[in-house]
N, C-alpha and C positions, 0 to 999 in steps of 0.2 A: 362183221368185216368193215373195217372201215371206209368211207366211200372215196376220203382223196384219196389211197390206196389202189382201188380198183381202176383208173385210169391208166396208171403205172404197170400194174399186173395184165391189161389188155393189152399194153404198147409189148412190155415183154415176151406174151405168147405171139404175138405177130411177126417180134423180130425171129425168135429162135425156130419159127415154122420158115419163115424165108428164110434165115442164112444162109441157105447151100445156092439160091441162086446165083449171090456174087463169086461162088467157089469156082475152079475151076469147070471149064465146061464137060458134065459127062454125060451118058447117057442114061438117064433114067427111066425106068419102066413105068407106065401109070398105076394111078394109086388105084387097088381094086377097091370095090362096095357091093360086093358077091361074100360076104363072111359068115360063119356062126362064133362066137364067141362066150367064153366062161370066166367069172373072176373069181376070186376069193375076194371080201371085202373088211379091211381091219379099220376099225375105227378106236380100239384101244386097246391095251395089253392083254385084255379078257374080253372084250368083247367084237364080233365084225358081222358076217352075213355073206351072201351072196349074189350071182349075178350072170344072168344068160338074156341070148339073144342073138339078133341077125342082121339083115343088112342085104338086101337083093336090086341089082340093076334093072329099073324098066327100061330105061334110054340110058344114052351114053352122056344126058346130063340128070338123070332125074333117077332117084330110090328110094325105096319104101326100106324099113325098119323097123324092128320091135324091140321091148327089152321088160325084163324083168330084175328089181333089183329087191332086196332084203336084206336090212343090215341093223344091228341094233347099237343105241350110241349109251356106253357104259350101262349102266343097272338102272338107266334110269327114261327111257324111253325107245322103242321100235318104230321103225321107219320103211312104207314098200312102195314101190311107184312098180303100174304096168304101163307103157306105153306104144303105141301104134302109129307112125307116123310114117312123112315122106322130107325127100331134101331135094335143093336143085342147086348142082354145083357149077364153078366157073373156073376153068385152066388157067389161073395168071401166071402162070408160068410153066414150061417144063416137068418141073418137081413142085409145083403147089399149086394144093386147090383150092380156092373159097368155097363155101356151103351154108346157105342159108335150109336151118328145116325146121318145120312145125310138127308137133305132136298131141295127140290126146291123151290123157294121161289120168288114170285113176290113182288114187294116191292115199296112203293110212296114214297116220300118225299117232302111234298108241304112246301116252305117257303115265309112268305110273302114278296112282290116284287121281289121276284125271279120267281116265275115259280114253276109248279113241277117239280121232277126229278122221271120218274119210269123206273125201270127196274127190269132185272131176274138174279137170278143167284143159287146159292148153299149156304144153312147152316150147316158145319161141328161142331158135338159139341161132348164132352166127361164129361157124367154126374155121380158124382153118389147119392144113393137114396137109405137110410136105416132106419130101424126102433130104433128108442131110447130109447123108452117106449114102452106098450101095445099099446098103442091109438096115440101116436107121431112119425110123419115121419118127417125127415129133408132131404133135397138135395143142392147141392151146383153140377153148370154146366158152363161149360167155352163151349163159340161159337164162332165160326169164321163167321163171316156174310161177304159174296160176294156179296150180290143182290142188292146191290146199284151202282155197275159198277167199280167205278176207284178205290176203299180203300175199305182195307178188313178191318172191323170192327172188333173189340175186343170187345163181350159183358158176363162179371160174369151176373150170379142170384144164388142168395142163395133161398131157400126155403122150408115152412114146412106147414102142414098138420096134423090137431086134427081129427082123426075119433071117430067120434061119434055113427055109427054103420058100419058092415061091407061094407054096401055098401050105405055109404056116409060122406062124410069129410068136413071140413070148413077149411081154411087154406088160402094163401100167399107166397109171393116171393120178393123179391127186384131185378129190373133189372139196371145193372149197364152200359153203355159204356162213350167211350169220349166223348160226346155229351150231352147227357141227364142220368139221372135217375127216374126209375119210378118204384112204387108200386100196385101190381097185389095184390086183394082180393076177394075172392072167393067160387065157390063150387063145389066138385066131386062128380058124382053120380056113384058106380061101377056098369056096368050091368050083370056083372057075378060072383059080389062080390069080398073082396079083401083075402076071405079066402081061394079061390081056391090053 
């Protein structure tokens, strides 16, 4: 990915997570971070992977999180990260949240005739995630990815979510780095609801 590019691609996800602030004033409910969550994961016409995980409140700023992701990019390499971490977020608004979180993250990278590569390390990321409409969330999150060992990865995901009741969503993301990209589709279930 190109890096003048990625300036452009953060102002982006910034603007389309806030636009509902300047919209009319309405009532929005807060965002929950009580979820479990499943994707499907396509990275090309034949090949994609999977994707689960959660998201639970300690505080009313602070969550812990997990996830597990598996996805293979064409015929020609496999790719899994598990990850265990926490965030702590900031209300700037009404309808959006900022989120800084860190994770530990074990990580493979099988390519064929190479070998795998696994290792550990840390994912620093700074997301944010606000409501557009009643039923529309959008998020846009830049990560540093270390757990591959020698290169810290540069990875955007833009992403949104139609909630269809309070405690459940359908929605997506697009994950972007130098390497690959791929498309996460999916489902939330909140288990303490997102009207809390």
């Amino acid at each position: 990915m190109s890096k003048m590019r990625l300036p452009k691609l953060i102002g982006v996800a910034i603007l389309l997570a806030t636009s509902g602030t300047h919209a009319q004033e309405q009532s929005f409910r807060p965002l929950s971070y009580d979820f479990l969550f499943a994707s499907a994961a396509m990275t090309d016409i034949d090949s994609g992977g999977i994707e689960i995980g959660g998201s639970v409140s300690v505080t009313e700023t602070i969550h812990v999180f997990g996830g597990y992701q598996d996805w293979e990019i064409g015929d020609n390499a496999d790719r899994s990260i598990l990850q265990l971490g926490a965030g702590y977020r900031w209300g700037i608004s009404p309808n959006v949240d900022m989120l800084v979180r860190l994770a530990l993250a074990d990580s493979d990278f099988d390519r064929r005739g190479r070998g795998p590569q696994d290792d550990d390390g840390l994912i620093i990321s700074g997301l944010v995630r606000g409501w557009v409409a009643s039923q529309i969330e959008l998020s846009g999150e830049l990560l540093l990815d270390d757990s591959l060992g020698s290169d810290m990865d540069v990875v955007l995901e833009f992403g949104g979510q139609y909630h269809l009741k309070d405690n459940f969503s359908l929605g997506g993301r697009i994950r972007a780095d130098e390497d690959d990209m791929a498309l996460f589709l999916g489902v939330r279930f909140y288990f303490r609801g997102s009207s809390q």
